[in-house]
N, C-alpha and C positions, 0 to 999 in steps of 0.2 A: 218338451223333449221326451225321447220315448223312454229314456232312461232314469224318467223323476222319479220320485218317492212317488207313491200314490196314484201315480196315472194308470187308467185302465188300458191293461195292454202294457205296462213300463218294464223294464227290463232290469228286475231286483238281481241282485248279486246272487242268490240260492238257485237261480232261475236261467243264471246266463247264457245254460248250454243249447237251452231250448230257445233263447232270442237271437240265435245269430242271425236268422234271416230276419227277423222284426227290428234290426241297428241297422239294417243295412235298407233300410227306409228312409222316405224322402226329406225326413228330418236328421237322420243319422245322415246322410249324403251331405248337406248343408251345411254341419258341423264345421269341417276344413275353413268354406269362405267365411262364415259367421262368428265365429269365435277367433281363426286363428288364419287370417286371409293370409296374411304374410311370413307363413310360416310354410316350410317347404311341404308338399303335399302329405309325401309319404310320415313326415311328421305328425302332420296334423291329423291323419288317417288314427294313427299310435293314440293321439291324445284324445280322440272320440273314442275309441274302441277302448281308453282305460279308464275311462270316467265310470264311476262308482256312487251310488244315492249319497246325498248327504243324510245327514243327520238328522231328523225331522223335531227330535229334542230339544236341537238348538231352539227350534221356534219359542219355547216354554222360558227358555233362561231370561233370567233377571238381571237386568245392570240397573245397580244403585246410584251409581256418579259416572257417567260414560269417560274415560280416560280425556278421549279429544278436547274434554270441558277443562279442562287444567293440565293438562301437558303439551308439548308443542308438539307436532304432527306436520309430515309432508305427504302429498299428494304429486302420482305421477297419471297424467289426462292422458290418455292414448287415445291421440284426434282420427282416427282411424275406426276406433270401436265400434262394431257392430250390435253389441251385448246391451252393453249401457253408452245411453247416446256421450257424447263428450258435452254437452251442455246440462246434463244433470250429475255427470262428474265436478263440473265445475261450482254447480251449486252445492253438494255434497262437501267438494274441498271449502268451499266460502264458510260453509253454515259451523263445518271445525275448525274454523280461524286457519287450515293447514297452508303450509308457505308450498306455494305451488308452480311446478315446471309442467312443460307439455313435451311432446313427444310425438313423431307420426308412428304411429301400430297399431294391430287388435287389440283385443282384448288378450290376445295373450302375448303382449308387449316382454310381460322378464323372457321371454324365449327369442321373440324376433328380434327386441335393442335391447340387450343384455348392458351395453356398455352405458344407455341411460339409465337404468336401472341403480345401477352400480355408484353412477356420476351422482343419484338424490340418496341413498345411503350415502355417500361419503360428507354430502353439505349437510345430512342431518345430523350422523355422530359429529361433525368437526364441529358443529351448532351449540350441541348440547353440551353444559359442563357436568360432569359428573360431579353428586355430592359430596 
């Protein structure tokens, strides 16, 4: 995407003012259907145009005991997803034991079903007993 860390040509956050016509390339175009199809256009337009590099640090961090390996965990599949397919969702929630519901949406599912979203937060807190 033209907006990754590191891509030749990417469109850094110091840099932004000079990439507006380089987002608005055939992979900035694709944003909308790719990530957020079922989100209303002029929305998804919003959420291309505010994406920001991540963090390229994160790659370096250390986890000593990955949480998922002893806590319990849910998993929301958005069968919809263009980003990460739903069948490596599904191996992902398997591989962290997570108790898992599906969903039809993108990838940017808490936007489109806000109210599934909502519905696997409330089965997790009622789940969990506090110590």
């Amino acid at each position: 995407m033209p907006w990754a860390p590191g891509r030749r040509g990417g469109c850094r956050a110091e840099r932004r003012s000079r990439c507006r016509g380089h987002r608005r390339s055939g992979r900035f175009i694709r944003f909308p259907a790719s990530f957020a199809g079922d989100v209303p256009t002029d929305l998804a337009v919003f959420m291309a145009e505010s994406q920001v590099p991540w963090g390229v640090d994160a790659l370096g961090g250390q986890v000593t005991e990955p949480a998922w390996r002893t806590k319990p965990s849910w998993y929301l599949v958005a069968t919809d997803d263009e980003m990460i397919p739903p069948p490596a969702q599904r191996t992902m929630s398997a591989r962290a034991g997570s108790t898992t519901i599906e969903a039809g949406g993108s990838h940017a599912l808490y936007v489109s079903q806000p109210a599934a979203v909502a519905d696997l937060i409330k089965q997790a807190a009622s789940a969990v007993v506090a110590p």
